[in-house]
C-alpha positions in Angstrom: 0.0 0.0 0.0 1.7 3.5 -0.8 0.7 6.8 0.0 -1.8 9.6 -1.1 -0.9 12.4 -2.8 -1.3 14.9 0.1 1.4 12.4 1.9 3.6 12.7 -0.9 3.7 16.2 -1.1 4.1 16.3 2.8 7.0 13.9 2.5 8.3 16.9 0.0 8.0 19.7 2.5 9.6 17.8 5.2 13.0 17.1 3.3 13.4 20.2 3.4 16.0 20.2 0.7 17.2 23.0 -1.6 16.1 21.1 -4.5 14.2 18.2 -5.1 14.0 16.8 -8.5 11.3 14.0 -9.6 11.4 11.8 -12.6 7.7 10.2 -13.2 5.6 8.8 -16.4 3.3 10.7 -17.9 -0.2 10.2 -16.3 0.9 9.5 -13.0 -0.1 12.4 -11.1 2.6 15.0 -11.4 0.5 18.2 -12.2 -1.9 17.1 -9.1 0.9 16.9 -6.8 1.6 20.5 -7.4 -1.6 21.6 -6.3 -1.6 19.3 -3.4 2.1 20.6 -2.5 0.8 24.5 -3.4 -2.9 23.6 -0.7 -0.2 22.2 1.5 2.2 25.1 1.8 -0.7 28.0 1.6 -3.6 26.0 3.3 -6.7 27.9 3.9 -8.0 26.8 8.0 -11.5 26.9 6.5 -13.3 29.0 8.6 -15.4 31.3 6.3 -15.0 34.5 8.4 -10.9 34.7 8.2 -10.8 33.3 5.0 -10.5 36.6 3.7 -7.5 37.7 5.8 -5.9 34.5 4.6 -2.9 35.4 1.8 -3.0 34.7 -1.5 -1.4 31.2 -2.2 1.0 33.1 -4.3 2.7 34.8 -1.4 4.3 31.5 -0.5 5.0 29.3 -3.8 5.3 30.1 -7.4 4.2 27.3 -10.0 3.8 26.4 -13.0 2.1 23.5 -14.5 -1.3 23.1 -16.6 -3.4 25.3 -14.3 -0.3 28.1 -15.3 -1.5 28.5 -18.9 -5.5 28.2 -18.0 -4.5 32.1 -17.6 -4.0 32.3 -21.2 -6.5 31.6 -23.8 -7.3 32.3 -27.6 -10.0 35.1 -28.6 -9.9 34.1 -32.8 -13.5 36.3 -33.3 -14.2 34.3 -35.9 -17.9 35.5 -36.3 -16.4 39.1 -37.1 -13.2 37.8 -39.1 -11.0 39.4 -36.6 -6.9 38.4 -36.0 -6.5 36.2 -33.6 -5.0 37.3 -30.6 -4.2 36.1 -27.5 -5.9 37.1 -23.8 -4.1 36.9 -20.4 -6.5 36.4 -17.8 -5.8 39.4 -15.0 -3.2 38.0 -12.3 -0.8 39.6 -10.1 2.6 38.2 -11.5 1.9 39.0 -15.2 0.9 42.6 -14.1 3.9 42.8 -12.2 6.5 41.1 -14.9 5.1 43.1 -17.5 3.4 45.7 -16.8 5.2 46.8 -13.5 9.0 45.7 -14.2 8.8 46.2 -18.3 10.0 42.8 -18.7 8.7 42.3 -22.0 11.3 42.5 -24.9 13.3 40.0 -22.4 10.2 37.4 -22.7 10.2 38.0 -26.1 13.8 37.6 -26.2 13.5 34.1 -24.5 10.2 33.3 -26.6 12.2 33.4 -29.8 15.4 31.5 -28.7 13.3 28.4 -28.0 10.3 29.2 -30.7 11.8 31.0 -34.4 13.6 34.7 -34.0 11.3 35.9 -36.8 7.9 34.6 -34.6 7.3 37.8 -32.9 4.9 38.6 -30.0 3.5 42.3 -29.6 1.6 43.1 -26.6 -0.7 46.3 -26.0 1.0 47.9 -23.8 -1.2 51.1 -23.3 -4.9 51.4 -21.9 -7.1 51.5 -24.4 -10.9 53.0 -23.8 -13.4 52.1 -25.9 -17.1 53.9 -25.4 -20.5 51.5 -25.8 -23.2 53.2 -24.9 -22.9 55.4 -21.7 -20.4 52.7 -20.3 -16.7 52.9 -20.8 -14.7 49.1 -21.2 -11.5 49.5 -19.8 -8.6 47.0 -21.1 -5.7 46.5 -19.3 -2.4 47.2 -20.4 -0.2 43.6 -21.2 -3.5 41.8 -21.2 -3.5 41.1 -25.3 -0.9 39.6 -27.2 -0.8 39.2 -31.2 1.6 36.9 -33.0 2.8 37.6 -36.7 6.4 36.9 -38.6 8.6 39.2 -39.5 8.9 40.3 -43.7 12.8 40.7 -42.9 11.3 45.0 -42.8 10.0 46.8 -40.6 6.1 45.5 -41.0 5.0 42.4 -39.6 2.6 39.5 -41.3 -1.0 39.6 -40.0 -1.7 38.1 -37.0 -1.4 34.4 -36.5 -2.9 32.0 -34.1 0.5 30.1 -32.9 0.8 25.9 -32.3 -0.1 24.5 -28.5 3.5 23.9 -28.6 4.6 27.4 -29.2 2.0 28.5 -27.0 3.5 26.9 -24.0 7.0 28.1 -25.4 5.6 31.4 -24.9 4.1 31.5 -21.4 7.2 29.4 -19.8 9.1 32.4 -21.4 6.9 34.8 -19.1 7.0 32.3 -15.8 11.0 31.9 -16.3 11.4 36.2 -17.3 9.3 36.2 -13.7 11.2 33.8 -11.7 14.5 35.6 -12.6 13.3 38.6 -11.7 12.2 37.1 -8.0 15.7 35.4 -7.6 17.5 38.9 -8.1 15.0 40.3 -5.9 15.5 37.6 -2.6 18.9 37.5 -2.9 19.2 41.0 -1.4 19.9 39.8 1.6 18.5 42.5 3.6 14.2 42.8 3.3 13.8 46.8 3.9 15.9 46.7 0.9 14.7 45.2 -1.8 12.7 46.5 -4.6 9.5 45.5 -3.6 8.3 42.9 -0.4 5.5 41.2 -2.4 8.2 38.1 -2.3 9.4 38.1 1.2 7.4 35.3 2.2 8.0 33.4 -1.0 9.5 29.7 0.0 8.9 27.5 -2.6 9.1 27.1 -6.5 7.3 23.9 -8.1 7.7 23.3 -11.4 6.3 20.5 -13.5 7.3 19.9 -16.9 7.9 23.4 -18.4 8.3 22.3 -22.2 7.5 19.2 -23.6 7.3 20.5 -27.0 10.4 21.7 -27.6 13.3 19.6 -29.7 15.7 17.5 -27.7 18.6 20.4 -28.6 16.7 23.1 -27.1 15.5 21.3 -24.3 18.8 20.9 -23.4 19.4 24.7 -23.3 16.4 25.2 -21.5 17.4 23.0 -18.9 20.8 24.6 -18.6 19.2 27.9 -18.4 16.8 26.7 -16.0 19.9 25.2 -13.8 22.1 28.4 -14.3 18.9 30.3 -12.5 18.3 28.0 -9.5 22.0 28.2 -9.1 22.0 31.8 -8.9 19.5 32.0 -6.1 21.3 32.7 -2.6 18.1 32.8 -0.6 15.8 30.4 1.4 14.2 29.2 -2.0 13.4 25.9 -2.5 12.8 24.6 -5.5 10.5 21.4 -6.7 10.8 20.2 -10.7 9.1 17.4 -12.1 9.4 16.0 -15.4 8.4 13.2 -17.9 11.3 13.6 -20.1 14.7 11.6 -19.1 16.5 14.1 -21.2 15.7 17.3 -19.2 16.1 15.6 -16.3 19.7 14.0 -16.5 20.7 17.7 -17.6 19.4 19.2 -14.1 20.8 15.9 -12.5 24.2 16.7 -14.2 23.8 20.9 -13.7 22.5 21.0 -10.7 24.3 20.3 -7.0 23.1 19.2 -3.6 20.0 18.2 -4.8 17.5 15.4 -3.9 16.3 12.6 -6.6 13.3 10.9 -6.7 10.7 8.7 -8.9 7.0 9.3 -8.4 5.0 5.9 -9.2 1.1 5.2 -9.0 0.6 1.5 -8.0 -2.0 -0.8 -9.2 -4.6 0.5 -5.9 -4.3 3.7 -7.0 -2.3 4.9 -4.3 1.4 6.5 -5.1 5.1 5.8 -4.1 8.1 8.3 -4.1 11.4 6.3 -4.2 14.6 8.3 -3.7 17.3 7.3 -6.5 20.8 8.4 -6.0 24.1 8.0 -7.4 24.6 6.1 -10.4 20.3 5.1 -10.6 20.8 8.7 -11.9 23.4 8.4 -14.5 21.6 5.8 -16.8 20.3 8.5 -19.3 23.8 9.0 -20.7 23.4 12.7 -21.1 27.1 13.1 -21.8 26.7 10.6 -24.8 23.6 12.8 -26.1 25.6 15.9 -25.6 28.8 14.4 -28.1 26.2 12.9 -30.5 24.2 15.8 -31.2 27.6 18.1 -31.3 28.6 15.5 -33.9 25.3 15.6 -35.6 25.7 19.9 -36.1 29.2 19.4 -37.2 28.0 16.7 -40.0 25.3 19.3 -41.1 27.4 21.8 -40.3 24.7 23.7 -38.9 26.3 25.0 -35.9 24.4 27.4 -33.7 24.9 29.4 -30.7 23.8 27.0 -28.0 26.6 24.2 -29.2 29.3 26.1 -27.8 27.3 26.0 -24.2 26.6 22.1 -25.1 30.2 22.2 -26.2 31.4 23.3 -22.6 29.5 21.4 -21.0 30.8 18.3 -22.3 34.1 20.0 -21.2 33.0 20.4 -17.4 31.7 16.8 -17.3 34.8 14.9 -18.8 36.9 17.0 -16.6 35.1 16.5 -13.4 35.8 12.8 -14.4 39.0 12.9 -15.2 39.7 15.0 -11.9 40.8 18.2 -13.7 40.6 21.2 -11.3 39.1 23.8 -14.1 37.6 22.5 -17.5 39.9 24.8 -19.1 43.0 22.8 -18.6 41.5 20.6 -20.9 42.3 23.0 -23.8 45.7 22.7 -23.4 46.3 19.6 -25.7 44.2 21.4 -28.3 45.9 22.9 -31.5 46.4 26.5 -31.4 45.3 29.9 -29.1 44.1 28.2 -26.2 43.2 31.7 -24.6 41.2 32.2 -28.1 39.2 29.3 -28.3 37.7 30.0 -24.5 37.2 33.3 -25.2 35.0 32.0 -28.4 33.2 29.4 -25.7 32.3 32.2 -23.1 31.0 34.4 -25.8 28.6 31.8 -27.1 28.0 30.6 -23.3 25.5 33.5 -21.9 22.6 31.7 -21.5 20.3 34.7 -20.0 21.6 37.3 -22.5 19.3 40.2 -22.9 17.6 40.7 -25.9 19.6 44.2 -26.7 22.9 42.2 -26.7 22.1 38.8 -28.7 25.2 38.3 -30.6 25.2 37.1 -34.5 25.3 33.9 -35.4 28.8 32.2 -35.0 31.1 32.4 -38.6 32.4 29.6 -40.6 36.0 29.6 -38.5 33.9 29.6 -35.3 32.3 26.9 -36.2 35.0 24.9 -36.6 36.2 25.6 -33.5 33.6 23.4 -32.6 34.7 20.6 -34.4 38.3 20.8 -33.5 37.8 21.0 -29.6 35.0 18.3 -30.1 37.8 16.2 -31.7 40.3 17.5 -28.9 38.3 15.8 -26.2 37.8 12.2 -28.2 41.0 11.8 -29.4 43.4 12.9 -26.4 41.4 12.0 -23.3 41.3 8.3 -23.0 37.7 8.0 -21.1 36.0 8.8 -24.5 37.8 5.9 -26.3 36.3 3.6 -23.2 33.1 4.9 -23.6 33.0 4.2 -27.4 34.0 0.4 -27.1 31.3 0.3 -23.8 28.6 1.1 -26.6 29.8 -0.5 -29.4 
C-alpha cells in the first residue's frame, strides 16, 4: 500500500532540501501533486469568516504547470473575421512582470530562442478606452498579445494563431522572465531593501514539466538555463521540478548540485510511491553521450548554432570533473592552437540569460569549426572517451 498524494507532497515539505527533483511517467499524477504541494504550503484553516484575511497562495510558492497557462487563452472572433490574438487572464505576477518591471522585450527575447527569431509577440502595452453606450470598457495594459512573422522590414505578417506547442513556449518564457526577476530580488539579503516585499514570504518554487514540445537540442538549453537560475539563487528558496522527459532531467541531475532525486509511481490501488534514486540510478540516461552525439550531428550538417558552444562546454565540465581536472579549461591545453582564443570563443557563445539588446550574431564559418576541432580534442586525447566508445559498441 503506498501513500496519497497529500502524503507525498508532505513527504516533499519535510525534506526540506534546496532542490528536489522528480522523474515520473506521464499520467501518473505530477500536475496534481503541485496543487496538493501549493494547498499544502498555503492552506486555507476553513473558517469562512478569516478566509478573507488568509494570503494569497501566491505569497508562499510560485508554480507552473497546466493550471499556469488556464491564464491564457485564444480570442480568434471568428464571427467578425478578426486576428486572432491572445488574452491573459488578470493576475498579479503578469501585471507585475510586464506591466510593472517592463519585462517584455526580455520574454520575447526568450520566446524566440526556443520558438523561431522571426515569430514575434506584440503586446498592447497602453490602456485602451473604448465607449458603448454610456459605459466605458476598460482594457488592461499587457493583457492582449498578437503573433505575426517578421517580412525581414520593418512591417510584420498579419496576425497568427501560434501551435499549443509554441504557446507553452511562450508562457514558460513569461513564468521563467518572472522567476529571474524574483531570484535577483530575494537575494538582497536585507528585506527593507529590496525593490519591492511582495516576495518576502515566498518559500517554494514547483515546477512540472515546463516544455514538452520543444526539440531535444533546445530542451537541453532550457534546462541549462533553468539550472544556471536555480544556481544563482542565494536565498531560502526551494525549489520542486518534475518532469516526464529523461533528457531534461539528466541535464538538471548533471547541472544542478546538492539536490534530492526521486521517482514518483502510481501502484495498481491507485495509491502512489516516491522512491529516492541516488548515485549512479541517476546516470543511466547517458546525457554526456547525447551531448557528443548531437555536437557531432551539427558538425555533420554543419549547422552550428549558438547554444553548441554552451553544449560544447559542457561536455568539457563533465569529462573533466571525471578525469579529476581542477578547471575545465586545462582541458584545452592539448588542443591545436590559441588556447586563450578558443575559451574566449566558448564564453561568448556561453550567456545563456543574454538580454535581448545584446544577442550576438550567429557564429562564422572559422567559429564553427572551433567546434569541431575541440570536439575532436576531447575524443581523441582524453582516454575515457575511447572507453566509452568500445562500452557502446
Amino acid at each position: 500500500m503506498g501513500k496519497k498524494l497529500d502524503e507525498i507532497a508532505e513527504e516533499l515539505r519535510n525534506a526540506n532540501k534546496k532542490v528536489q527533483l522528480i522523474y515520473a511517467f506521464n499520467g501518473t499524477g505530477k500536475t496534481r501533486l503541485s496543487r496538493e504541494f501549493k494547498n499544502l504550503i498555503a492552506r486555507k484553516n476553513g473558517d469562512a469568516e478569516d478566509e478573507a484575511l488568509e494570503e494569497p497562495a501566491r505569497t508562499k510558492i510560485l508554480y507552473y504547470n497546466a493550471f499556469t497557462e488556464d491564464l491564457f487563452y485564444w480570442d480568434n472572433d471568428l464571427a467578425l473575421d478578426a486576428e486572432p490574438k491572445m488574452i491573459i487572464q488578470p493576475n498579479a505576477f503578469t501585471d507585475w512582470i510586464l506591466r510593472d518591471q517592463g519585462q517584455d522585450q526580455n520574454v520575447i527575447a526568450s520566446f524566440q530562442r526556443y520558438a523561431d527569431n522571426k515569430l514575434t509577440p506584440t503586446f498592447n502595452q497602453e490602456y485602451n478606452i473604448k465607449v458603448k453606450g454610456a459605459k466605458d470598457i476598460v482594457i488592461r495594459a499587457f493583457s492582449e498579445v498578437k503573433f505575426s512573422f517578421e517580412r525581414g522590414t520593418d512591417q510584420l505578417s498579419e496576425s497568427l494563431k501560434i501551435s499549443k506547442g509554441e504557446e507553452s513556449n511562450f508562457i514558460w518564457s513569461i513564468f521563467s522572465t518572472l522567476l529571474d526577476q524574483v531570484i535577483n530580488i530575494l537575494n538582497v539579503p536585507e528585506p527593507g531593501e529590496r525593490e519591492t516585499d511582495q516576495f518576502n514570504k515566498l518559500e517554494y518554487v514547483f515546477i512540472d514539466d515546463p516544455v514538452s514540445s520543444l526539440d531535444e537540442n533546445h530542451l537541453i538549453e532550457l534546462a541549462v538555463n533553468l539550472a544556471d537560475v536555480i544556481k544563482s539563487s542565494h536565498s531560502d528558496l526551494k525549489f520542486i521540478i518534475t518532469t516526464h522527459n529523461p533528457l531534461f532531467y539528466n541535464v538538471l541531475f548533471n547541472e544542478v548540485k546538492n539536490k534530492a532525486c526521486y521517482l514518483l509511481e502510481r501502484l495498481e490501488d491507485g495509491s502512489f510511491e516516491l522512491t529516492k534514486k541516488d548515485g549512479d540510478s541517476n546516470k543511466s540516461f547517458s546525457y554526456h553521450l547525447y551531448l557528443k552525439h548531437t555536437l557531432e550531428q551539427a558538425i555533420a550538417a554543419n549547422r552550428v548554432e549558438k547554444y553548441h558552444f554552451t553544449l560544447l562546454r559542457n561536455l568539457y565540465e563533465k569529462t573533466a570533473n571525471f578525469l579529476g581536472y581542477a578547471q575545465w579549461t586545462d582541458l584545452l591545453d592539448t588542443a591545436p592552437g590559441d588556447k586563450e582564443g578558443y575559451l574566449k570563443r566558448i564564453i561568448t557563445f556561453n550567456s545563456h540569460r543574454t538580454l535581448s539588446s545584446e544577442e550576438l550574431a550567429e557564429p562564422t564559418e572559422p567559429e564553427k569549426q572551433i567546434v569541431k576541432l575541440l570536439l575532436d580534442n576531447l575524443t581523441k586525447n582524453y582516454g575515457y572517451w575511447a572507453t566509452q566508445e568500445v562500452k557502446n559498441d
